[in-house]
N, C-alpha and C positions, 0 to 999 in steps of 0.2 A: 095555218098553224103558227102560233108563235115559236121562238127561238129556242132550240134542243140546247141544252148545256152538258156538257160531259167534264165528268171530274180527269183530271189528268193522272191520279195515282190509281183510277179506276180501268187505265186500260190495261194492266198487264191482267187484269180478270177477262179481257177479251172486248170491251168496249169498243176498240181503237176500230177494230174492225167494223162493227157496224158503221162508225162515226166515215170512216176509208168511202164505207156503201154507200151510204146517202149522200156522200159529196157527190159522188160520180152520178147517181142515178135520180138525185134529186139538186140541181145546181140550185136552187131557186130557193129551197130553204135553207134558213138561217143557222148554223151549226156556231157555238163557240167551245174552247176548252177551258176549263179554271180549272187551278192548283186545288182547291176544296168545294164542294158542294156545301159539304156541314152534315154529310148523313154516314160520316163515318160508319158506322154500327152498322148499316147495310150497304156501303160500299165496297168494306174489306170482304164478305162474303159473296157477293155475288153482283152480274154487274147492271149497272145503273146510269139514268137518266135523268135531266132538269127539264120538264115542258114549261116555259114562262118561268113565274116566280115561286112557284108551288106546287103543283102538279108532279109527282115523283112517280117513275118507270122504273119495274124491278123485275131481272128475270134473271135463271137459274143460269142459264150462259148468252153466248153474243147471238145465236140462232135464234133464237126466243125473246129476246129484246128486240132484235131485228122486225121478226115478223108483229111484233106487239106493237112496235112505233109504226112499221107501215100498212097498220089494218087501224092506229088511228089518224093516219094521213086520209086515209078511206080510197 
């Protein structure tokens, strides 16, 4: 899997947490945080994800992003 990006103003929607999970339970993959993604518009609602340079992960909270990034970890 390439490198998850996580926007930084996207953790108080619950982000942080997932981002917390896969540190611990996946060391191996690449995690970074930036100040913006650029997907404002569906940042502020709901929280989100950067796979590589395109690929965008959207779920209604951190439980559902969770499970949606580690069923495509496979």
């Amino acid at each position: 899997m390439k490198k998850i990006k996580y926007c930084c103003k996207n953790f108080k929607n619950g982000s942080k947490t997932v981002f917390k999970s896969f540190k611990n339970e996946f060391p191996d993959i690449k995690q970074k945080k930036k100040d913006c993604l650029g997907n404002c518009r569906l940042c502020s609602k709901q929280c989100i994800v950067m796979i590589g340079k395109t690929e965008v992960v959207v779920a209604p909270n951190a439980k559902t992003l969770y499970k949606k990034l580690k069923h495509r970890i496979g």
